[in-house]
C-alpha positions as CSV (number, residue, x, y, z in Angstrom):
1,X,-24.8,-43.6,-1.2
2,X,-21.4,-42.0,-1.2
3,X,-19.3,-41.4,2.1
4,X,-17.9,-37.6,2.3
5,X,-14.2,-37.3,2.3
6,X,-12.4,-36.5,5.2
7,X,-10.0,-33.7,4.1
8,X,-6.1,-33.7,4.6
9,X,-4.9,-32.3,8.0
10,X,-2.5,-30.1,7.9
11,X,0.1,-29.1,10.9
12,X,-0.6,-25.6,11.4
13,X,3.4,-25.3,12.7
14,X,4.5,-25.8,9.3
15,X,2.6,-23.5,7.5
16,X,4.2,-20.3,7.3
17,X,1.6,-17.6,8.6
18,X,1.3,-15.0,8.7
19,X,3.1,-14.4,4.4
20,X,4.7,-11.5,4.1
21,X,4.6,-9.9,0.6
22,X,8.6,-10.1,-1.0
23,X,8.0,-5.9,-1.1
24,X,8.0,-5.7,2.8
25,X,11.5,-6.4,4.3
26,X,11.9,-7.0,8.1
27,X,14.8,-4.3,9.4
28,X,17.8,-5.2,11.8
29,X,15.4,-3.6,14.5
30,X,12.4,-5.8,13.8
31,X,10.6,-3.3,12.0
32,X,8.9,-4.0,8.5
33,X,9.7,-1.6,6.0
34,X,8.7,-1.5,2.3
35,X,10.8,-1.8,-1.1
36,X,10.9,1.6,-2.9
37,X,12.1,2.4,-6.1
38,X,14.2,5.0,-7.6
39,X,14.4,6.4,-11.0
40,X,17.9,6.4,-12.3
41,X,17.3,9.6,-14.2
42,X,15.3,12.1,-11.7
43,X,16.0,10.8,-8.3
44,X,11.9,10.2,-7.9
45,X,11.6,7.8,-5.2
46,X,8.4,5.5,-6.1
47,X,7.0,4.5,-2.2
48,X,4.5,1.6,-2.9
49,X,2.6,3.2,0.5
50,X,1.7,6.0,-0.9
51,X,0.9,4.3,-4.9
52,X,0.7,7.0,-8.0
53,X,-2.8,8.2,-7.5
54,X,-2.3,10.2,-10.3
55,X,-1.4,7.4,-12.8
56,X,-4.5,4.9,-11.2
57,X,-1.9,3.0,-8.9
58,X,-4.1,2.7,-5.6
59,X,-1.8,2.8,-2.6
60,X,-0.2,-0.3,-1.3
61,X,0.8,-1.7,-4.7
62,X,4.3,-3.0,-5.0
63,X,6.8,-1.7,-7.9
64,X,6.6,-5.0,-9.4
65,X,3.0,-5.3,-9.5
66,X,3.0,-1.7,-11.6
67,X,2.0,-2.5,-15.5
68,X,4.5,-2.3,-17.6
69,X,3.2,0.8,-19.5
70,X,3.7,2.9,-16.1
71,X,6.6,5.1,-16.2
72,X,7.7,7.6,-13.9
73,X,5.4,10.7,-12.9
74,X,8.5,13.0,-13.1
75,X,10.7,12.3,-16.1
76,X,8.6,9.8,-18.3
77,X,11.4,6.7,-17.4
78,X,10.0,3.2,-17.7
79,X,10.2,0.8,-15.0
80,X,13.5,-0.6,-16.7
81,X,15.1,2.6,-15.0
82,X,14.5,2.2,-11.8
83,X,16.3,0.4,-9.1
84,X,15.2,-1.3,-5.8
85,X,16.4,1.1,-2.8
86,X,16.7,-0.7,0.9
């Protein structure tokens, strides 16, 4: 008969809890805001809050989660085109 393992402990001061997502930056204030996008060639501000219903992006998904096929709702720019806006 086989003896159960005891599993590994783990000191729960070294585990970084809660995560926060890279998209959500903590402000000067203490506040967490999140990373939005612009497009270079409109001015449309993609806010990963809000998503792109329209497209199928559910709110609360990051730019860099967004396929690769999305492109902008406004002007048809790919992703390439937009730049991160703090």
């Amino acid at each position: 008969m086989r003896k159960a393992r005891r599993s590994a402990s783990v000191d729960i001061k070294q585990v970084p809890f809660p995560v926060i997502p890279r998209h959500i930056k903590k402000s000067k204030e203490g506040e967490f805001t999140v990373t939005k996008y612009k497009c270079k060639i409109c001015g449309y501000i993609y806010d990963p809050e809000k998503g792109d219903p329209g497209r199928g992006v559910n709110p609360g998904t990051p730019f860099e989660a967004l396929p690769d096929t999305w492109v902008c709702p406004f002007c048809g720019a790919s992703k390439d085109k937009f730049r991160r806006i703090d």
